[in-house]
GUMI-89500 format. One record per residue (C-alpha): x, y, z. Coordinates in steps of 0.25 Angstrom, whole numbers, plus 5000, padded with zeros to 4 digits. Layout:
    xx    yy    zz
     X     Y     Z
...
//
This chain:
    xx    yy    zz
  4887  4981  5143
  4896  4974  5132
  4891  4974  5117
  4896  4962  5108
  4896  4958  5095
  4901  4947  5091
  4903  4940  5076
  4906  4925  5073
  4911  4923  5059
  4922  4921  5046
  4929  4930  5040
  4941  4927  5029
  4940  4914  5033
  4943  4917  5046
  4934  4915  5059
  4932  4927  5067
  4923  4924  5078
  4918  4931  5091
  4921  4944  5087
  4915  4955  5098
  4915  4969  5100
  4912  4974  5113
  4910  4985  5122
  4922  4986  5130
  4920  5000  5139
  4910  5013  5137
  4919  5023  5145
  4927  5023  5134
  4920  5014  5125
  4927  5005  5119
  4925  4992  5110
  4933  4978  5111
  4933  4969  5099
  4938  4954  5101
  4937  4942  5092
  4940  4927  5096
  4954  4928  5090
  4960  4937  5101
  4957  4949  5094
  4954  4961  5103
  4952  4975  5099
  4949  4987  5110
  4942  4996  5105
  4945  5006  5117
  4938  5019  5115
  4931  5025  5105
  4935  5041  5105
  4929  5054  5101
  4932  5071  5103
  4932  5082  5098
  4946  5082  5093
  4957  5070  5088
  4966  5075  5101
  4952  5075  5110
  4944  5060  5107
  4942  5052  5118
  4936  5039  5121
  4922  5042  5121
  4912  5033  5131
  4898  5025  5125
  4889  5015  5131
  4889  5001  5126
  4881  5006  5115
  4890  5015  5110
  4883  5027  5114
  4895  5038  5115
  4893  5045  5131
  4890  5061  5129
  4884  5061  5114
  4895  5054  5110
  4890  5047  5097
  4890  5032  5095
  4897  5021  5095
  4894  5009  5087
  4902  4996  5083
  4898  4982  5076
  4904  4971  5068
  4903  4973  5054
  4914  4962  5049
  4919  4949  5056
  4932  4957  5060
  4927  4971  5060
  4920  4980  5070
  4915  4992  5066
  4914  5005  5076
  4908  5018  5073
  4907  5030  5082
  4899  5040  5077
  4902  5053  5088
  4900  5066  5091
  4914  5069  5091
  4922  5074  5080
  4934  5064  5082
  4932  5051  5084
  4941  5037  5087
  4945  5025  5094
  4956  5018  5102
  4961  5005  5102
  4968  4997  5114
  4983  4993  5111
  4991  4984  5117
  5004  4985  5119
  5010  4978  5110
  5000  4980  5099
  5003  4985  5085
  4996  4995  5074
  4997  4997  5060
  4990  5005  5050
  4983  5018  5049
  4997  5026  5043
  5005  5020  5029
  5018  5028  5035
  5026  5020  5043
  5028  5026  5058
  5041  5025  5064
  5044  5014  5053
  5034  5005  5058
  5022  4998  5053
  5014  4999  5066
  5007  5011  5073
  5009  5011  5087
  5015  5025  5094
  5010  5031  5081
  4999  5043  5082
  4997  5051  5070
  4982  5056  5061
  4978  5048  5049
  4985  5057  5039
  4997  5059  5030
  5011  5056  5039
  5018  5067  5032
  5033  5068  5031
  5041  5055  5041
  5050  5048  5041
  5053  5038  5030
  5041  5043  5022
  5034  5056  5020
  5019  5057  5016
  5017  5042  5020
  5002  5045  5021
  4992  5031  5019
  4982  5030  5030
  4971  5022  5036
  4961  5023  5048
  4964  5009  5052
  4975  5002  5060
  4979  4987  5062
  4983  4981  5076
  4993  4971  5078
  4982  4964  5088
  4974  4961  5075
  4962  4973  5073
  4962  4985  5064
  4954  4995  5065
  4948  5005  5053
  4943  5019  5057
  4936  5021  5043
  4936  5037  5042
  4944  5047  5033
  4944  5057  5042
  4957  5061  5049
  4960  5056  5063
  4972  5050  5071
  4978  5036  5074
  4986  5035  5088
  4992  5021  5091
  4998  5020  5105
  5001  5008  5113
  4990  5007  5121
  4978  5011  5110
  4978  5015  5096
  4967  5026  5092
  4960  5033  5081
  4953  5046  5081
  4947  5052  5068
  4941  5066  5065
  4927  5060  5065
  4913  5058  5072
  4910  5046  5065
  4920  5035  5066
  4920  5021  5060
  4932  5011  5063
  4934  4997  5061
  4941  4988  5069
  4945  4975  5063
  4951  4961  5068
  4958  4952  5059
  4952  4940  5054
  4962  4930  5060
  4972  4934  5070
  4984  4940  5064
  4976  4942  5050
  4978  4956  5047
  4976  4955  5033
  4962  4954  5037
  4962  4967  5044
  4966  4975  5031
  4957  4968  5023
  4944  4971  5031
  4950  4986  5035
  4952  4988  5019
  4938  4981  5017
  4932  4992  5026
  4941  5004  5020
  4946  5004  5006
  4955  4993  4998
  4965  4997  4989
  4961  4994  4970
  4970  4989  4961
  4980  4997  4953
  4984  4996  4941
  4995  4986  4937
  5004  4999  4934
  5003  5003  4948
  5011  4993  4955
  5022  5000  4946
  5034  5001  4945
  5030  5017  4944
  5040  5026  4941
  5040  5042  4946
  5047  5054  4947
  5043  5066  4958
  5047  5075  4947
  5047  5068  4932
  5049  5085  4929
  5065  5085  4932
  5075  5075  4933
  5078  5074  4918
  5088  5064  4911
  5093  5063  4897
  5083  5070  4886
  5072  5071  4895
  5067  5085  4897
  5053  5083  4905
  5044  5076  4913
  5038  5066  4902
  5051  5063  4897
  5056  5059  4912
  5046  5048  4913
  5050  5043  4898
  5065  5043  4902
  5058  5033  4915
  5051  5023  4907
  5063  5022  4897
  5072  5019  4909
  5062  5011  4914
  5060  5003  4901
  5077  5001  4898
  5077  4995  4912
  5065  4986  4910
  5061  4992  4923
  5046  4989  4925
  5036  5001  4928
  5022  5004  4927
  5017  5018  4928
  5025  5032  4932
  5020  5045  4939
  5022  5059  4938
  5025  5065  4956
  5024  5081  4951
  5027  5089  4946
  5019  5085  4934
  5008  5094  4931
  5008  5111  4931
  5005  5119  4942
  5010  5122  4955
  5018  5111  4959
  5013  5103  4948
  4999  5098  4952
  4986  5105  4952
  4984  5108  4937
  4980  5093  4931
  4992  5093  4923
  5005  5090  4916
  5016  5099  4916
  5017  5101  4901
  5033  5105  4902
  5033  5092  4909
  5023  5084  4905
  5021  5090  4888
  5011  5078  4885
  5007  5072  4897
  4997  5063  4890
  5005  5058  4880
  5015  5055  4890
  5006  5046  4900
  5003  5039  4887
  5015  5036  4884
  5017  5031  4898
  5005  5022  4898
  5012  5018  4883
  5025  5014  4890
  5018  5006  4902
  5017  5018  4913
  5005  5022  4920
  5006  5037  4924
  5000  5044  4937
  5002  5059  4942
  5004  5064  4955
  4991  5070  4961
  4987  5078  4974
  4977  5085  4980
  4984  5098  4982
  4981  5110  4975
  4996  5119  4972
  4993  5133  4970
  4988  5138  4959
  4985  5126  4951
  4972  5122  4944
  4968  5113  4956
  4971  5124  4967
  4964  5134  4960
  4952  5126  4958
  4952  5124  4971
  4953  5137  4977
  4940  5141  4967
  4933  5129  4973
  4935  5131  4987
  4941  5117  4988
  4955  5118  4994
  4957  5115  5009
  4959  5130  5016
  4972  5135  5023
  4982  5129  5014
  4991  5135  5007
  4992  5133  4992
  5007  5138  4989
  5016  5127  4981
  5016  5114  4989
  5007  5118  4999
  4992  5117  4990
  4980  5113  4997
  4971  5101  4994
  4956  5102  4989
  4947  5098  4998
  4940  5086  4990
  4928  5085  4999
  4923  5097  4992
  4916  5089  4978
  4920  5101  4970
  4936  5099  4974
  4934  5084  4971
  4928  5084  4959
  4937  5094  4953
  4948  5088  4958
  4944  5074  4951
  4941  5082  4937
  4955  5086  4937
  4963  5073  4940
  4955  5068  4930
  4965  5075  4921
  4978  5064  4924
  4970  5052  4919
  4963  5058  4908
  4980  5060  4902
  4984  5045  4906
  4988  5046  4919
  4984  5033  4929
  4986  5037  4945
  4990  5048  4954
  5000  5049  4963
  4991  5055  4976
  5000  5064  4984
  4998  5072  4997
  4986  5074  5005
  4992  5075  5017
  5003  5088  5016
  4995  5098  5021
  4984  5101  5008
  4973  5097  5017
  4969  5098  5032
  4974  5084  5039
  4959  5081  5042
  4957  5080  5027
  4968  5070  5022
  4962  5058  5023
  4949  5063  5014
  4955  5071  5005
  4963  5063  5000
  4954  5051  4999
  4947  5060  4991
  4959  5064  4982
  4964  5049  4979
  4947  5047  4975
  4949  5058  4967
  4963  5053  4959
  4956  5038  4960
  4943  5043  4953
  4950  5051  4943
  4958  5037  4938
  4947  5030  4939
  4940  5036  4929
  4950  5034  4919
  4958  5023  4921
  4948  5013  4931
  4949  5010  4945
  4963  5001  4941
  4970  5008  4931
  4977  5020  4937
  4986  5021  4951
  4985  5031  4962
  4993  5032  4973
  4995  5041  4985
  5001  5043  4999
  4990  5049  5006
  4980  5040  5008
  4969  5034  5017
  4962  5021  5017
  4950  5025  5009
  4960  5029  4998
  4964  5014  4998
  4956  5012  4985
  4958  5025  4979
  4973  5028  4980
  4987  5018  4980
  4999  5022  4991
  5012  5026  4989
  5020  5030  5003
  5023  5044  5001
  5036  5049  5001
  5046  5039  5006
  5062  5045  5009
  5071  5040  5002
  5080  5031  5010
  5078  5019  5018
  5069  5026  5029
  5061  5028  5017
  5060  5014  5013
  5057  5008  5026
  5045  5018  5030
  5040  5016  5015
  5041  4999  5017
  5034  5002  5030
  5024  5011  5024
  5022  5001  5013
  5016  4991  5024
  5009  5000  5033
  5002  5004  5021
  4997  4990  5015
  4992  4989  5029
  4983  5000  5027
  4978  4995  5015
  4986  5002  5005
  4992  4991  4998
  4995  4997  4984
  5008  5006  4989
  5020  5010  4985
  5033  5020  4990
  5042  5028  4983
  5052  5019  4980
  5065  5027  4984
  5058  5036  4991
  5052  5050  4988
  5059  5060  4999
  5074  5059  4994
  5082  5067  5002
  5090  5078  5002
  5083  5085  4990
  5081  5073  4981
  5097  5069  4981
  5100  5057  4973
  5103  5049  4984
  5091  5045  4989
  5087  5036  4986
  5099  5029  4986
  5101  5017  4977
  5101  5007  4988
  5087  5012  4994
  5081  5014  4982
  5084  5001  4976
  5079  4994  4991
  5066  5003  4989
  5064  4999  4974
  5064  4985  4980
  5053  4988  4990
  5043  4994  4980
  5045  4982  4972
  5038  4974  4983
  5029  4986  4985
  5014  4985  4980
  5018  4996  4970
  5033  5002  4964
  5035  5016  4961
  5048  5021  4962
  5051  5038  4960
  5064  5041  4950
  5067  5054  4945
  5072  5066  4951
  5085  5063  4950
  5082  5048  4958
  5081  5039  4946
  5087  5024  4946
  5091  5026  4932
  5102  5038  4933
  5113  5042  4941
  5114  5042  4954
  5107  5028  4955
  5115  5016  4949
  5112  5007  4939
  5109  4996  4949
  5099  5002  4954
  5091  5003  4942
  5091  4987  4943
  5085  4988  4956
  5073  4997  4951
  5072  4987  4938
  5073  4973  4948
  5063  4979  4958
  5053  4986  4948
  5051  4973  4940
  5049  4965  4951
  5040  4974  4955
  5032  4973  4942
  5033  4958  4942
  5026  4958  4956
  5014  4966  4951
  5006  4952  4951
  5010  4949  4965
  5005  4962  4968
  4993  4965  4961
  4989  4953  4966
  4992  4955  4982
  4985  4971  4978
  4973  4965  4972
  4971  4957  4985
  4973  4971  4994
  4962  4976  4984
  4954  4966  4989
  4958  4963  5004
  4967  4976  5007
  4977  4967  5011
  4990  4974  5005
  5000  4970  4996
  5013  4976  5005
  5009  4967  5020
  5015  4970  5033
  5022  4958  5038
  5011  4955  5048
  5000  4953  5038
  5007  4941  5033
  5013  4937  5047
  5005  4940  5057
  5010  4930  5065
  5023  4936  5065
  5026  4946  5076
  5036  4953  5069
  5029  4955  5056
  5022  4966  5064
  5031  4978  5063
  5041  4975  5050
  5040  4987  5042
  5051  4983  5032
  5045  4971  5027
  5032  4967  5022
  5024  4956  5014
  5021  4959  4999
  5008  4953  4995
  5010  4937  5003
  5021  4932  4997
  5032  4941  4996
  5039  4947  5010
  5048  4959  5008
  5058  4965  5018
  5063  4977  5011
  5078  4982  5012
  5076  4994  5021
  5092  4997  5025
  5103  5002  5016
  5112  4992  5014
  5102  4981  5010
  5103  4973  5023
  5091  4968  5031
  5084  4960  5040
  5071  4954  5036
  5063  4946  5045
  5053  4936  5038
  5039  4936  5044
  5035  4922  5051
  5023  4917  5048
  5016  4904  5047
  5013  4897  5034
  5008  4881  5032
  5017  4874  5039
  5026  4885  5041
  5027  4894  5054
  5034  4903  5044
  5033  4905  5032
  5046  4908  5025
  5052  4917  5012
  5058  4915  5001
  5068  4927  4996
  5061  4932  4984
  5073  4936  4975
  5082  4924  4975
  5071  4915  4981
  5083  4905  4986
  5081  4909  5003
  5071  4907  5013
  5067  4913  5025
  5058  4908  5036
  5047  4916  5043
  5052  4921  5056
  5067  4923  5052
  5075  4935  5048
  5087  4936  5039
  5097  4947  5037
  5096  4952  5024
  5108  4960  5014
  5102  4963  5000
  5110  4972  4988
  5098  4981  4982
  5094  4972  4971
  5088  4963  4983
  5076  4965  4992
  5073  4955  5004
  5060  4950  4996
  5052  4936  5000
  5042  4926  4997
  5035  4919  5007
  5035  4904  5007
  5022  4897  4998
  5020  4910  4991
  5016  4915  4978
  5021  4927  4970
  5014  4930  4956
  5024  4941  4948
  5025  4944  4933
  5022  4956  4924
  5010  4958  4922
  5009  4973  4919
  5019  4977  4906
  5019  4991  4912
  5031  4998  4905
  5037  4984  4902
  5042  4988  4886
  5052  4979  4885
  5046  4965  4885
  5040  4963  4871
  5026  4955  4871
  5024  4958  4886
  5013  4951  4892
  5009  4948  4906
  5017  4936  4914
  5013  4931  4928
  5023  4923  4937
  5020  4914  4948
  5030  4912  4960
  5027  4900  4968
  5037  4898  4981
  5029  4886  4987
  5031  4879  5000
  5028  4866  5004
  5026  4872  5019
  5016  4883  5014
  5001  4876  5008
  4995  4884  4998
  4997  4898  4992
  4990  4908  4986
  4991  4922  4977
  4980  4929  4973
  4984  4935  4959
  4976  4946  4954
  4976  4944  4939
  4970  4959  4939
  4955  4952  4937
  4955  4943  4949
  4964  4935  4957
  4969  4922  4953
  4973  4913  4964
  4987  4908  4964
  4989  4895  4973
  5004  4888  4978
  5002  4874  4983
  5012  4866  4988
  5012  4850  4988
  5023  4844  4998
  5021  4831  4997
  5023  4833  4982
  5034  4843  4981
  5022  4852  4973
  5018  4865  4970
  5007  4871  4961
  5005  4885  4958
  4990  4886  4952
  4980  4897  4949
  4966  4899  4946
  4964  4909  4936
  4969  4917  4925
  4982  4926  4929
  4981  4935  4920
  4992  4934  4910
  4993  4927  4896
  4999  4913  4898
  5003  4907  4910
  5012  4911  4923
  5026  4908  4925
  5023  4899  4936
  5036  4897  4946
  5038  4890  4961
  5050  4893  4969
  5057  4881  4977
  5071  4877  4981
  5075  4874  4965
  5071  4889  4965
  5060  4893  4953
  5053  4881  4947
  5045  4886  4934
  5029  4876  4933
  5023  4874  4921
  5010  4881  4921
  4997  4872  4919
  4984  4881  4915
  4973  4878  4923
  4961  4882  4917
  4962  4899  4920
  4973  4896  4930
  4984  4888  4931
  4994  4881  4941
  5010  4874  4939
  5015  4865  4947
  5029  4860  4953
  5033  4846  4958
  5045  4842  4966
  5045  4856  4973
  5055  4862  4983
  5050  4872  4990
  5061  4882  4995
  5055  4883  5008
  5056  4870  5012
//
């Protein structure tokens, strides 16, 4: 007997028709699901045991009735593009497999890219923390869900541990769970994965908006406690000798944060504190910060060091997690399932907002404080508890967490950062990679160390080197979010590094800032459709076949491509993706910096770039909103005041553009449209931007940058061009 259900119907605009799921076998039992649009998903066995190493494809009757009291199967439509299946069993670990062909990729489920790779296959490995490997350590975002290069994705929607395996022949999930819930979702269009994120967020979590202060530039030190220069003699001082720096190189920068050691105690967390040696007026301090511009956040864990307020309380209250041993580094986590370990927990980081510090920097979770099992709910449990304790005093905006140990349902409660990157080139190449593989697990807001953290041997002040740090500063300036660590004797601005390098950090930290419009706006949208800011080649170019494995370059928002340097010696090769656009097979890019050279879709071009350069482009008919709208520690222009520009690089070939601005209320639509026959463009938007006045409104053609006269329409406006050459002609 073969069960179908079937659903005609628009979705996104998009006709999705005849979509069936079926019975395909009882002995295993096993599901297919096909859509008109060629489209198939094998659904080839559903699984349950006693153990994760014992599961097995279980047999059921067309019903779903699992064969020995097995439990029950049951699947349905609950969305145009998403079938839903639950197995409720009898067995303690429950899964599924999935048919793969040959050629067939995967992506998702891990941030940390294996084997320098955005896809999956040949990789098996539990839906944990990665732990020390090669390029980065501790690279520890995670989600239940994986995307297929066929065009499905499927969600398992549990935080309960379990493992992934993806093979060449089937890909399979199996979680420590009786009751399992998984999604499987096609696009809405061939090719459209942007559609498979959004409903995959829409069914999971989507990340919120951060402040304005959390795109950065943040400044950092892993120990703000040594590493003194001229009159300075502690940890306050250290940071004050930053912004002065900072401020006499007209550096922009948003907000600082103190790694530990910081506060008394062992190891210098558990007492809720500031070092008073250190730290002699903590509060004063962060005042003064937030005088000078800088948001402050503190490093946080849950980890209770021996012999500290928090492990002591939580030995009286029976709260820690047994057979762990507490000595130095080695402190075991409370077990926040308990309500009394959570709710004294959240009373005591209350303690850092109430002194004016706005975020937490959410450190392990996945070093052995805790049984594996446990990873993924404690520490969901531990970013509620940092979110809810900023909440409460600063609002749902107004402060910035970020961690490395995160799962999907901690997409709204916690921001990323890619733990511990090595500081060298590997470094930077795994941390690109895992930039990508993160946005596509929904985790758009992100960032890396820039440099990198493991700096080997013993903190030596050459790594990183001048040249790879420079090549990294140019990354995070085209990352989501900029923070950069200085101090312990790796600081731009003393010896060993030369002064050239400073202009490197001042050129990519202000373009950096002035590209916080572009992406709070492209944030906003993942806030709203979980599609991220950083994009993997093949969301933008699906029709391109090579799109689907680049590691080393990515989309930024829609109008910017980015192909970083990842080589000493500043030489690479950088393929531009081919896709179609208007009249266009492919669509081509315009080189950002000088915006004199043009590159078509489908080409490559052999690149050799001093480090003041970076291989940055916008795509043809595209918008770029940039400007400073966020004064941050920005002193040195008297009567500052917000100023938006609007880049404009039409083309006669591409139709209409649009960018979505977020003004930080709603989103004002900016469109580019594009007159041929009258060698005319016109830039126009329908609503306030936000600042006082009017932008600087400026298109880019063969004559180079044309300034337009602005004309106010009512809360909007437009400014127009005749006699236009567009360079892409």
């Amino acid at each position: 007997m073969w069960l179908l259900l079937s659903l005609a119907c628009s979705l996104f605009g998009s006709a999705l028709s005849d979509i069936s799921v079926s019975v395909s076998g009882t002995t295993p039992f096993s599901l297919t699901v096909t859509s008109n649009q060629g489209v198939t998903v094998i659904n080839k066995a559903i699984l349950g045991g006693g153990t994760n190493n014992t599961a097995s494809p279980v047999s059921a009757s067309n019903d779903g009735v699992v064969s020995n009291s097995g439990g029950l199967i049951d699947w349905s439509l609950i969305q145009p593009n998403v079938v839903k299946i639950q197995y409720n069993s009898t067995f303690a670990f429950s899964g599924a497999q999935f048919a793969a062909e040959p050629n067939e990729s995967f992506y998702g489920v891990w941030e940390y890219p294996w084997n320098d790779s955005l896809t999956n296959n040949g990789v098996e490995f539990d839906l944990k923390g990665v732990g020390n490997s090669v390029g980065v350590n501790w690279d520890n975002a995670r989600a239940p869900a994986f995307y297929s290069s066929a065009g499905y994705g499927v969600y398992a929607d549990t935080l309960d541990m379990g493992s992934f395996q993806f093979s060449s022949s089937q890909t399979q999930f199996i979680f420590n769970t009786s009751g399992l819930t998984y999604y499987i979702i096609l696009a809405t269009t061939p090719g459209d994965y942007k559609s498979i994120i959004e409903t995959y967020t829409g069914l999971s979590a989507r990340i919120t908006m951060p402040p304005d202060s959390g795109y950065g530039p943040t400044f950092w030190s892993d120990n703000f406690e040594a590493d003194f220069h001229g009159s300075v003699s502690n940890a306050q001082q250290n940071y004050y000798d930053v912004v002065d720096h900072l401020y006499y190189n007209r550096i922009h920068a948003t907000s600082m944060f103190a790694d530990r050691p910081y506060g008394t105690g062992n190891y210098s967390w558990g007492d809720f504190d500031f070092d008073p040696t250190y730290y002699p007026t903590p509060k004063q301090f962060i005042a003064n910060l937030s005088t000078w511009g800088f948001d402050f956040q503190v490093w946080a864990a849950n980890r209770a060091f021996l012999d500290t307020e928090l492990y002591n309380a939580s030995v009286a209250g029976g709260w820690l997690f047994p057979g762990i041993n507490p000595e130095y580094f080695l402190g075991p986590a409370l077990n926040l399932s308990i309500p009394a370990a959570y709710e004294y927990f959240l009373n005591q980081m209350a303690y850092f907002p109430s002194v004016g510090v706005k975020g937490f920097k959410i450190d392990r979770g996945e070093e052995g404080e805790m049984p594996v099992w446990e990873q993924n709910t404690q520490m969901r449990l531990f970013e509620q508890i940092c979110e809810t304790v900023m909440v409460n005093k600063w609002g749902k905006s107004g402060f910035y967490n970020f961690a490395r140990s995160v799962v999907d349902r901690s997409r709204s409660l916690a921001n990323v950062w890619n733990g511990d990157s090595h500081a060298n080139f590997t470094g930077l190449r795994y941390s690109i990679a895992s930039g990508i593989r993160a946005s596509l697990l929904g985790f758009s807001t992100w960032s890396s160390d820039t440099g990198g953290y493991i700096r080997s041997p013993n903190l030596v002040a050459d790594q990183p080197t001048p040249e790879l740090w420079a090549r990294w500063m140019h990354f995070s300036s085209y990352s989501p979010v900029y923070e950069i660590m200085v101090g312990t004797n790796h600081t731009p601005w003393y010896p060993p590094y030369p002064a050239r390098l400073v202009s490197v950090l001042r050129a990519t930290a202000n373009e950096h800032h002035a590209l916080v419009p572009y992406i709070k706006s492209f944030t906003y949208q993942a806030t709203q459709t979980g599609i991220p800011v950083m994009r993997a080649l093949f969301l933008e170019a699906p029709d391109d076949p090579t799109a689907y494995d680049t590691s080393d370059a990515y989309f930024f928002g829609d109008s910017f491509f980015v192909a970083p340097i990842v080589h000493e010696g500043g030489m690479r090769n950088v393929y531009f993706p081919k896709h179609a656009a208007g009249n266009h097979t492919a669509r081509a890019y315009l080189e950002y910096y000088n915006k004199t050279s043009v590159y078509q879709g489908g080409l490559s071009a052999a690149l050799n770039l001093e480090w003041e350069y970076s291989p940055v482009y916008v795509r043809e008919g595209s918008i770029v909103v940039r400007g400073d709208i966020n004064q941050g520690n920005n002193k040195w222009t008297q009567n500052w005041q917000p100023s938006l520009a609007i880049e404009a690089f039409p083309s006669y070939n591409y139709g209409t553009a649009r960018f979505p601005y977020y003004n930080g209320m709603e989103v004002v639509n900016i469109t580019l449209s594009s007159q041929a026959k009258l060698n005319t463009v016109l830039v126009q938007w329908d609503g306030s931007l936000g600042i006082p006045g009017q932008p600087q409104v400026v298109f880019y053609g063969k004559g180079g940058a044309q300034n337009a006269t602005v004309k106010v329409l009512g809360a909007g406006g437009s400014a127009q061009v005749t006699g236009f050459q567009s360079i892409f002609s």
